[in-house]
C-alpha positions as CSV (number, residue, x, y, z in Angstrom):
1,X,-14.6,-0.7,14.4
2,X,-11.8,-1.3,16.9
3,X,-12.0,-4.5,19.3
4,X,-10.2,-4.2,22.1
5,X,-9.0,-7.9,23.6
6,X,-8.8,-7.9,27.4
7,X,-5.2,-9.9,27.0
8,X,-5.7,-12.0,30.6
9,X,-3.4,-14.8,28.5
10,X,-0.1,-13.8,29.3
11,X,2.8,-15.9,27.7
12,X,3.9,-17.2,31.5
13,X,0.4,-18.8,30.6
14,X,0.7,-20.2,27.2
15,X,0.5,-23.6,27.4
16,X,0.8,-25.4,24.3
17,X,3.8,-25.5,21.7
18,X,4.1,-22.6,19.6
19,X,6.1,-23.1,16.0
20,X,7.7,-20.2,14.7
21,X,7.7,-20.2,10.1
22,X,10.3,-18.6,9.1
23,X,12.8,-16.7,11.9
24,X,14.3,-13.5,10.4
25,X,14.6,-9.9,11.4
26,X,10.7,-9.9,12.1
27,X,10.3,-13.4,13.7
28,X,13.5,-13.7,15.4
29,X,12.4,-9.6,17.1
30,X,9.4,-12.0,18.1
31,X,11.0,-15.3,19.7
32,X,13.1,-13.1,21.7
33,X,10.2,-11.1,22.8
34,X,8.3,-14.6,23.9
35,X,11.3,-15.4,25.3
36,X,12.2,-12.3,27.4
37,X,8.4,-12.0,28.6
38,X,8.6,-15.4,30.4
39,X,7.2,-18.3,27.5
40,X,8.8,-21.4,28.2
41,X,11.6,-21.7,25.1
42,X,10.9,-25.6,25.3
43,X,7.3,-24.9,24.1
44,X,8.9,-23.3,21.1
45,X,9.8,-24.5,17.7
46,X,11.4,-22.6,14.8
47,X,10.8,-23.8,11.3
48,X,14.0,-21.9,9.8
49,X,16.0,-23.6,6.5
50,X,18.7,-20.8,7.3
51,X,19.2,-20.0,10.7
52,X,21.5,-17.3,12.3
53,X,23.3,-18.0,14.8
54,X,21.5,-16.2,17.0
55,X,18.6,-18.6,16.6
56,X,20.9,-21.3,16.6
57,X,22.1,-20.5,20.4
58,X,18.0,-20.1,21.7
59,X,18.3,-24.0,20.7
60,X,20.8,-24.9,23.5
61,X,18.3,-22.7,25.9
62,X,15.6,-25.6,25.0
63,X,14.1,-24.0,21.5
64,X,13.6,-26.6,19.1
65,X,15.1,-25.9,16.1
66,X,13.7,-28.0,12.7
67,X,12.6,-31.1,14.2
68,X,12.1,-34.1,12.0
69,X,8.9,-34.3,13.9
70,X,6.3,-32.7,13.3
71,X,2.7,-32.7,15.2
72,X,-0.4,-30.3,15.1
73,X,0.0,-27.3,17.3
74,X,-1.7,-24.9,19.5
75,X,-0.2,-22.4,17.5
76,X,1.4,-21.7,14.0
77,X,3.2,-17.9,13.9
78,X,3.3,-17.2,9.8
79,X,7.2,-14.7,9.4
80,X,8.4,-16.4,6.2
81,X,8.6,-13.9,3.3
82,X,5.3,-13.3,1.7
83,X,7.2,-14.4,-2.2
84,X,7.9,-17.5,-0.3
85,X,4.3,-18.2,1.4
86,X,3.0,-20.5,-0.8
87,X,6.0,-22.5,-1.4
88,X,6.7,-22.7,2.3
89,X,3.1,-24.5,2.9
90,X,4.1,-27.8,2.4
91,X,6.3,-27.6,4.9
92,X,4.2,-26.1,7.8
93,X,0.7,-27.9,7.0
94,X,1.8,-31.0,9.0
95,X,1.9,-28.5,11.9
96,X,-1.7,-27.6,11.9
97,X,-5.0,-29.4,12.8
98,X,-8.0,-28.3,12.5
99,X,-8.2,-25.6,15.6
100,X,-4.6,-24.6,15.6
101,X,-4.5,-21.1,16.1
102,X,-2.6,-19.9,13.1
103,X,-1.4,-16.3,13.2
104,X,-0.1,-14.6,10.3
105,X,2.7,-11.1,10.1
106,X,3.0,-11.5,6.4
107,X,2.4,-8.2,4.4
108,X,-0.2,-8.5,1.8
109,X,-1.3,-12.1,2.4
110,X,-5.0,-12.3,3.3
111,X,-6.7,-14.6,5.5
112,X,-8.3,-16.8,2.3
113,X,-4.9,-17.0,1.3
114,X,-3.9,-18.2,4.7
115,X,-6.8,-20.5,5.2
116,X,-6.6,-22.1,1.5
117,X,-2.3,-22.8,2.7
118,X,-2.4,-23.8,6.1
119,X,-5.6,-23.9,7.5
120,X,-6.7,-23.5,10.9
121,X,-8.1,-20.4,12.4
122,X,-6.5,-17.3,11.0
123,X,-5.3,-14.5,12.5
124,X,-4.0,-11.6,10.1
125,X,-1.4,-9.5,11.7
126,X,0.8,-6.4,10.7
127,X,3.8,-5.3,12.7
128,X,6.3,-2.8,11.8
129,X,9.9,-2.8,12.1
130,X,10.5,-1.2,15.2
131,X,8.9,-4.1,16.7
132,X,12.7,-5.1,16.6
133,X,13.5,-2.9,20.1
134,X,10.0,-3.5,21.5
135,X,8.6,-0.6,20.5
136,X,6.7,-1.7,17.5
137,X,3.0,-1.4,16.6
138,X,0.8,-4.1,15.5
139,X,-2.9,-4.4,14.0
140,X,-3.9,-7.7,13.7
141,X,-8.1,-8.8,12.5
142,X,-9.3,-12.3,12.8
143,X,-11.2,-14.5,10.8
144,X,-14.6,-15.1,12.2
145,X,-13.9,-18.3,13.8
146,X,-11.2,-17.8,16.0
147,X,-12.3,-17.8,19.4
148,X,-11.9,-15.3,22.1
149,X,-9.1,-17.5,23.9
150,X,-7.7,-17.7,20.8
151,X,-7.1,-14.0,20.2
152,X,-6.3,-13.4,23.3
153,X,-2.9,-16.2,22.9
154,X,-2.7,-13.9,19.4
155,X,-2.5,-10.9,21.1
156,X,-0.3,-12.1,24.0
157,X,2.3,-13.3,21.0
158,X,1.8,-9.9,19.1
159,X,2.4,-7.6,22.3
160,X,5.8,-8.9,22.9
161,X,7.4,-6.7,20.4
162,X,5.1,-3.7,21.3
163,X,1.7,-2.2,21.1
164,X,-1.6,-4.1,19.1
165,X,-4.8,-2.9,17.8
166,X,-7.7,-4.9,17.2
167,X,-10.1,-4.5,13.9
168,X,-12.9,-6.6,12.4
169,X,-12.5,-4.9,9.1
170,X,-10.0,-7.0,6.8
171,X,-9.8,-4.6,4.2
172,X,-8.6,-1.9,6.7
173,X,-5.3,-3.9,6.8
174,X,-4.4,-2.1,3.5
175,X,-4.4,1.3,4.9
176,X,-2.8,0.1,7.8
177,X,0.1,-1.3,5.4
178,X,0.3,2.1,4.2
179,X,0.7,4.0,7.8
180,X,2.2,1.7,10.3
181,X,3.7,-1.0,8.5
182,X,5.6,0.9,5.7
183,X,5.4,4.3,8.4
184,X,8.9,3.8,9.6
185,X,10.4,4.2,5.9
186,X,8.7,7.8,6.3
187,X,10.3,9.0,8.9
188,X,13.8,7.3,8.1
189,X,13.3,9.7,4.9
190,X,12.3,12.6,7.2
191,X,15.6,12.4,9.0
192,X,17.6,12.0,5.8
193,X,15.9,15.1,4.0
194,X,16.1,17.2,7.6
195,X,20.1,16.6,7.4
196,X,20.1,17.2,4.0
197,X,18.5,20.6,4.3
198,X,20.6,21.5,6.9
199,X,23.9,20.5,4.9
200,X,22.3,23.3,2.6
201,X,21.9,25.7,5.1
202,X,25.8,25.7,5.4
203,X,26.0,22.7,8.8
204,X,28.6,20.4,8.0
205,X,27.2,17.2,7.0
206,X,28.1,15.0,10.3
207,X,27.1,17.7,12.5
208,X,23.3,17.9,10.2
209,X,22.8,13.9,10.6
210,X,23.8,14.0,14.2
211,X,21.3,17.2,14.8
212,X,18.5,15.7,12.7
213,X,18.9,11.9,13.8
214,X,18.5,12.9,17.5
215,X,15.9,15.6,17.3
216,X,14.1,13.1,15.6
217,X,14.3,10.2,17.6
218,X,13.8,12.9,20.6
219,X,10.8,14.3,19.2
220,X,9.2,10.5,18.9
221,X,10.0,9.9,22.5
222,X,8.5,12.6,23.2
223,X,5.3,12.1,21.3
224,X,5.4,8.5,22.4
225,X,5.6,9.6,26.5
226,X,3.1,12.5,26.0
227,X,-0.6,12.4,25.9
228,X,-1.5,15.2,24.6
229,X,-2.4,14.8,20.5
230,X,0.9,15.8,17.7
231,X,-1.2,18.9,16.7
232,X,-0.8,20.3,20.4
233,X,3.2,19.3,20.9
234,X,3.6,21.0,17.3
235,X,1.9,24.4,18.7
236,X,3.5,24.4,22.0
237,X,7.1,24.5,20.0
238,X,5.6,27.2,17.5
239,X,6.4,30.9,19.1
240,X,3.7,33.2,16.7
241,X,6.2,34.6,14.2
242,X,9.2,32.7,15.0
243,X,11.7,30.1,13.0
244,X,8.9,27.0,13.2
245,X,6.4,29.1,12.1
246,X,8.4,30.5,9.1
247,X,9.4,26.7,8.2
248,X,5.6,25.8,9.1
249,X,4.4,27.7,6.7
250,X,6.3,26.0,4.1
251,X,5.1,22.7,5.3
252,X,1.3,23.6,5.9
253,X,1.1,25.4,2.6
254,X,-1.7,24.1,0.0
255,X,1.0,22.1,-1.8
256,X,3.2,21.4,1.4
257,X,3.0,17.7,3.6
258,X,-0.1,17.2,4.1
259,X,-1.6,16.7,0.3
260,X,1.6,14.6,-0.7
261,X,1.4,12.6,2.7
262,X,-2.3,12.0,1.1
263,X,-1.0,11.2,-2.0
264,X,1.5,8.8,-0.2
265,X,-0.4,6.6,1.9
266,X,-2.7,6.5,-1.4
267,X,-0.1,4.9,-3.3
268,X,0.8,2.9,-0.8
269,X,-2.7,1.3,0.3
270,X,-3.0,0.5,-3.5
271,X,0.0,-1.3,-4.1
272,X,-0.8,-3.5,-0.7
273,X,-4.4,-4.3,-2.3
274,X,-2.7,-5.2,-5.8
275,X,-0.1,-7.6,-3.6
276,X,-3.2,-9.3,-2.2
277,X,-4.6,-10.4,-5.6
């Protein structure tokens, strides 16, 4: 079942300070995202052993950068590297009391895990790497105490690097692992194997990548602007025995993309169960 969270919190609102774990590709996509959609950078701290020096210039804009300090807050954002979770704990537990919102975008770490490290109210989240340009999307599921203000902070931070979905399932987060979070891997590969096959129709090889990188990253704009579903855009480019329809026969065959995509996002939700353990 999907929950959707009326998100009246906006980060303008956000009130409290907000530490940041860990401040790499995913988190530092994040902090700018708080930062460009109005939260107050002084209301920020970053918990980073190895900062770039992009995070090192939000500090002169008020971000505080590994204080000596450290005091419960409203909110604790999980980004360190799930291998490094546990180790990492000792380090961020000073910064959580007993109802500090704790949100988590660590693959395969569940909310036990979360609760038996840092403690607080969990919220499990999982972005995907597009979340780097804004355009990312996001399912996130609480534990059962977090409170409605609280998810609504949760999904405030979340939204800043794109869309979010609500569920009250926790063991739906594996599939989701499987089509959103690692998704963006699958159409990298689509791209590659499109220029590929087009280097073997006889294109030369700059001229395939250009024609495949762009009529992908069209094609998703599309998609993404349209509201009509992927099956309709796919027939309203398909001319009855034309080119698609000659390639689309390949593709929609018994043994064509649809049982291996199947067999993919199998494969994948499995591995992201046997990560949990």
């Amino acid at each position: 079942m999907v929950t959707i969270v009326s998100n009246t919190n906006t980060l303008k609102n956000i009130t409290g300070t907000i530490v940041l774990a860990g401040a790499g590709k995913m988190g530092g996509a994040m902090l700018t995202g708080w930062l460009a959609g109005g939260l107050d950078a002084g209301r920020v701290v970053v918990v980073e052993p190895h900062p770039s020096d992009e995070i090192k210039a939000l500090a002169a804009k008020g971000v505080r950068l590994n204080p000596k300090d450290a005091v419960p807050a409203e909110t604790l954002v999980m980004a360190v590297k799930p291998q490094t979770f546990r180790d990492a704990g000792p380090m961020v537990k000073p910064f959580v009391g007993a109802s500090t919102l704790v949100v988590s975008i660590m693959a395969g770490t569940n909310i036990s895990a979360l609760e038996e490290v840092c403690g607080g109210m969990v919220v499990r989240a999982m972005p995907n790497t597009p979340a780097a340009i804004g355009r990312g999307i996001t399912v996130a599921v609480p534990a059962k105490k977090v409170s409605a203000a609280q998810r609504a902070i949760a999904d405030a931070l979340l939204r800043a690097t794109g869309s979010v979905e609500w569920v009250e399932d926790e063991k739906l987060m594996d599939a989701v692992t499987a089509v959103s979070g690692s998704g963006p891997a699958y159409v990298f590969l689509l791209a590659e194997e499109l220029a590929r096959a087009g280097v073997e129709a006889g294109l030369p090889e700059e001229l395939a990548g250009r024609l495949a990188r762009e009529t992908v990253a069209g094609s998703g704009e599309l998609l993404h602007r349209s509201d009509l579903p992927a099956s309709t855009l796919r027939k309203n480019v398909t001319s009855p025995g034309g080119t698609t329809q000659a390639a689309l026969e390949v593709l929609m065959a018994k043994d064509g993309l649809q049982p291996l995509m199947i067999r993919a996002i199998a494969a994948a939700t499995k591995r992201s169960i046997e990560l949990a353990k």
